[in-house]
C-alpha positions as CSV (number, residue, x, y, z in Angstrom):
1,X,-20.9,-35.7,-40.7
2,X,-21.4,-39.4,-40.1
3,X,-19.8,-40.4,-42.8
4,X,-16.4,-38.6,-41.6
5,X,-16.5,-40.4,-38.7
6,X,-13.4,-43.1,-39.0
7,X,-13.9,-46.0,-36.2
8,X,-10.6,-47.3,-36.3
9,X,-8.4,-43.5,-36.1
10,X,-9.5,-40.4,-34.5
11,X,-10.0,-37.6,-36.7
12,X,-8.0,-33.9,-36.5
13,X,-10.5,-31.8,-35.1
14,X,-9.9,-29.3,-37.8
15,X,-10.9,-31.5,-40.2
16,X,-14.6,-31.3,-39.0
17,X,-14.7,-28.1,-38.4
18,X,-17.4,-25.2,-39.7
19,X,-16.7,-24.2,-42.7
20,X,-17.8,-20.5,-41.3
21,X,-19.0,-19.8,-37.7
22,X,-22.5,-17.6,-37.7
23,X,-22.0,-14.5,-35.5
24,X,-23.4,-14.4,-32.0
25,X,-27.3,-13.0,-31.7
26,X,-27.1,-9.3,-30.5
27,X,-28.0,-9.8,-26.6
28,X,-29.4,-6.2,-27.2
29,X,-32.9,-4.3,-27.4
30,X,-34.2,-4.6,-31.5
31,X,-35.7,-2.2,-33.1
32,X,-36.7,-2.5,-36.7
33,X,-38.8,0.0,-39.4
34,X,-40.7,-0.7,-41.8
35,X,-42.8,0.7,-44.7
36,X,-44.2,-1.4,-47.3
37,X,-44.9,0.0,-51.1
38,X,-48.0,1.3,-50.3
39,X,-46.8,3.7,-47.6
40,X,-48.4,1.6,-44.3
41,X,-45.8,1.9,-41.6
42,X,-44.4,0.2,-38.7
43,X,-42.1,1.1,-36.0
44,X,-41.4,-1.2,-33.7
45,X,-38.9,-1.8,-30.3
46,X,-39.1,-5.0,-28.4
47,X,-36.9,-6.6,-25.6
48,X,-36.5,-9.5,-23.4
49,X,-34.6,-7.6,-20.5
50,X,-32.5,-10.4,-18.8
51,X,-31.0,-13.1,-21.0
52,X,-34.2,-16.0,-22.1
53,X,-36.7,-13.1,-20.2
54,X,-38.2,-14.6,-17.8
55,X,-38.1,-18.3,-19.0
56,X,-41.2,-19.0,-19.9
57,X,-42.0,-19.5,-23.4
58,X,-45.8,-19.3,-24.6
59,X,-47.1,-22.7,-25.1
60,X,-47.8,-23.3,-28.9
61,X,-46.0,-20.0,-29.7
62,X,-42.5,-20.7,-29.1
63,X,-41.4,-17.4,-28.1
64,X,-40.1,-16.2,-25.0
65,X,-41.7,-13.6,-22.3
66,X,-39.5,-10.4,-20.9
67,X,-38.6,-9.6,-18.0
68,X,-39.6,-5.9,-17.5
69,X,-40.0,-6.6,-14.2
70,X,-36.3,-5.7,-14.1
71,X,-37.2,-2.0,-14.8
72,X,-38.7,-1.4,-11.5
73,X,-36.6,0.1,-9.0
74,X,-36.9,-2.4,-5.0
75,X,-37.3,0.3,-2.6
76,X,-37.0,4.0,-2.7
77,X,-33.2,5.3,-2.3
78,X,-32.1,1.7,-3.5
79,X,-30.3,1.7,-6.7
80,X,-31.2,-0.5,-9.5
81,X,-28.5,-3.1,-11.1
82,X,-27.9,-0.2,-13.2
83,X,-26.8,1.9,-11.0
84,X,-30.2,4.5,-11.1
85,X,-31.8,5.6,-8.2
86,X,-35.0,4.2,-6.8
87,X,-38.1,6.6,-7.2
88,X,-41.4,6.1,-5.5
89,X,-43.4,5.9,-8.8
90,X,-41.4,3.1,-10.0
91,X,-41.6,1.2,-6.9
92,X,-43.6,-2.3,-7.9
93,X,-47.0,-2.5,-6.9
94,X,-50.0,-4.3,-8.7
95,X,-51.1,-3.3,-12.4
96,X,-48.6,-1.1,-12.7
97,X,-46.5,-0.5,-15.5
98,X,-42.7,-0.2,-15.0
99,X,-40.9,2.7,-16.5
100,X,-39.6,2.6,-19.9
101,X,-37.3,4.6,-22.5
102,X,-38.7,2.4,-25.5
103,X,-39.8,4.9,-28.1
104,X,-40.7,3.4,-31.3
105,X,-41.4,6.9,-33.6
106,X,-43.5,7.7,-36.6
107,X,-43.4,11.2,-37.8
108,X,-46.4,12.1,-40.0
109,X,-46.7,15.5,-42.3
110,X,-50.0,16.2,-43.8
111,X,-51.6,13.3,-42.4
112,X,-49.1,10.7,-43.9
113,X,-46.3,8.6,-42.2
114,X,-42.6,10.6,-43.4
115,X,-40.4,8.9,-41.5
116,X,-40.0,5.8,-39.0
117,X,-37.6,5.5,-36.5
118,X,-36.2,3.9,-32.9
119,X,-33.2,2.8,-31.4
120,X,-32.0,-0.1,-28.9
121,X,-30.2,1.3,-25.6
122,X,-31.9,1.5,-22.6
123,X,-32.4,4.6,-21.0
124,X,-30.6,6.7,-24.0
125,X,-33.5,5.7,-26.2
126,X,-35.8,8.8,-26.1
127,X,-32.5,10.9,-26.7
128,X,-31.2,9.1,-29.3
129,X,-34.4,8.8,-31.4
130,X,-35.5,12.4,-30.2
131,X,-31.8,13.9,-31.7
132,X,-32.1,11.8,-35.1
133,X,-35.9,13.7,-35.7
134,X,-34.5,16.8,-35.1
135,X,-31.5,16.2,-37.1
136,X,-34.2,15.5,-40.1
137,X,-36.6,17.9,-39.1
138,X,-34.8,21.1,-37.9
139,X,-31.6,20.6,-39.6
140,X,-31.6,19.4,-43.2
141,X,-30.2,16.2,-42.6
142,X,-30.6,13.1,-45.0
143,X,-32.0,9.8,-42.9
144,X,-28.6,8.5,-43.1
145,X,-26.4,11.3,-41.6
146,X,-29.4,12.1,-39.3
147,X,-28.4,8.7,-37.9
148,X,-24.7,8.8,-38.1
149,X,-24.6,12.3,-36.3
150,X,-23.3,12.4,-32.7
151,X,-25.3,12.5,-29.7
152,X,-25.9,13.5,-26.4
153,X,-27.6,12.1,-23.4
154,X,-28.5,13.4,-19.8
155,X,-31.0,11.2,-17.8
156,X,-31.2,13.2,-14.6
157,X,-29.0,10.8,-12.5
158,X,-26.5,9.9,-12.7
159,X,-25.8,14.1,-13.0
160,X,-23.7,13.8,-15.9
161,X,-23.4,14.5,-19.4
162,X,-22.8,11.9,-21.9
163,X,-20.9,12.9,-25.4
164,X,-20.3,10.7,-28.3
165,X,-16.9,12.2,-29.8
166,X,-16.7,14.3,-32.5
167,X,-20.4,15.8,-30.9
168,X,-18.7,19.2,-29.0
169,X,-15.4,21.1,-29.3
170,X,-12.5,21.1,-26.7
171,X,-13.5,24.8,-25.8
172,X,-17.6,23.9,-25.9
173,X,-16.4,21.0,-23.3
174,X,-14.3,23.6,-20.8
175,X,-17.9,26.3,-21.8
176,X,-20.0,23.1,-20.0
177,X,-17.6,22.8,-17.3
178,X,-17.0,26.1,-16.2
179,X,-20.8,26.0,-15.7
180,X,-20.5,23.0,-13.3
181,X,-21.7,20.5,-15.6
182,X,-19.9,17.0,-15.6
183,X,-18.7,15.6,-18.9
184,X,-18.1,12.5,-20.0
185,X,-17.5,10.7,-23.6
186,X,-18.5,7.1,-24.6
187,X,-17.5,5.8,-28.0
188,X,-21.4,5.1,-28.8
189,X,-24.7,5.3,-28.0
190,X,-27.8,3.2,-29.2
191,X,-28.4,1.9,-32.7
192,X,-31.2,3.9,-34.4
193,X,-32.8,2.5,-37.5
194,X,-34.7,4.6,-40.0
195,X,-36.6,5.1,-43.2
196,X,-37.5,8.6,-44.5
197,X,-40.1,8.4,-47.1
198,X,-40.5,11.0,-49.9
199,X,-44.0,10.8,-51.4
200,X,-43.0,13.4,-54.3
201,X,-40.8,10.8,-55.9
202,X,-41.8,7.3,-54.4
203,X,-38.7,6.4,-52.8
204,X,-38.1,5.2,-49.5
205,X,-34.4,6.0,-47.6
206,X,-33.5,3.4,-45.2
207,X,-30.5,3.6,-42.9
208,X,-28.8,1.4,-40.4
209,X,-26.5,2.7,-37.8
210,X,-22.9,1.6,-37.7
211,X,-22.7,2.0,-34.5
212,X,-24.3,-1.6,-34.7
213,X,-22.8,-4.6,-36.7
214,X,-25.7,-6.7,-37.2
215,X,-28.2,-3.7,-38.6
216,X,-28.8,-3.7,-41.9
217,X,-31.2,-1.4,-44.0
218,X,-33.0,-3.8,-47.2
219,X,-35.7,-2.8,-49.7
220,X,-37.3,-4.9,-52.3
């Protein structure tokens, strides 16, 4: 760069431009699965909560700590920033843990890891890893069209029903409100990332969910 630099003209700034811009880090929750070649398996959700946590990065580590703290609710009836009401077992108090949706999944048969799976998302997290197991499990699905299948989420309040499109028909939606239930749709929900593994063959299916642009499923 120094040796673009012209003392006696100023230089377009296109000139010195990038030749490509990297993207911007997801400010989201991150998930990632993994399963190495002999089987061992890891599942793992982490988060900071609030943008740089809670500022204070671990000497000699270089990371930063969360801010979970932001999961508590203040005072019962008092919403959170969120929106959710304040409950009396998530009011703050000492050595108590704040409530959480993270729910990093392993799914063994037979005493053996089958599948690994979680999702970013906040509080759709249990739903949206809970709905891609039984898409596996109950019906048929591959990994990948377990995890590209529409979802549904209901966290007790707010009292509403949350569909990705494509999930219900126009007559299941008029079914659900005829019996007083309030719909909504949203054009997604989480970002689940999965590997199923099939110990008859040896292979290992791993899937990212396009409902994310930076996921991506590798194996080597």
């Amino acid at each position: 760069l120094r040796s673009t630099i012209n003392p006696y003209k100023a230089s377009a700034s296109d000139e010195n431009a990038f030749n490509a811009l990297q993207p911007y880090e997801s400010e989201e929750t991150t998930h990632f699965s993994v399963v190495d070649a002999d089987g061992n398996t890891v599942s793992l959700t982490y988060t900071l909560e609030f943008g740089y946590g809670n500022s204070i990065v671990v000497e000699g580590a270089g990371f930063l700590l969360n801010n979970e703290m932001g999961d508590f609710n203040p005072m019962p009836g008092v919403t959170d920033r969120d929106g959710h009401i304040g409950t009396k077992p998530n009011l703050v108090e000492p050595g108590k843990r704040m409530i959480s949706s993270m729910t990093p999944t392993i799914v063994a048969k037979d005493g053996r890891p089958v599948m690994a799976i979680g999702s970013p998302g906040g509080r759709t997290i249990i739903n949206t890893s809970l709905q891609v197991v039984l898409n596996v499990i109950d019906h048929n699905m591959n990994i990948a069209r377990a995890i590209e299948a529409p979802r549904i989420h209901h966290q007790w309040l707010p009292d509403r029903t949350a569909f990705e499109r494509g999930y219900i028909s126009a007559d299941t939606q008029r079914m659900y409100e005829m019996l007083g239930h309030t719909v909504y749709f949203r054009t997604g929900q989480g970002s689940a990332m999965g590997i199923w593994i099939d110990w008859e063959t040896g292979i290992k299916y791993g899937s990212a969910d396009s409902r994310s642009y930076n996921g991506r499923a590798s194996g080597y």
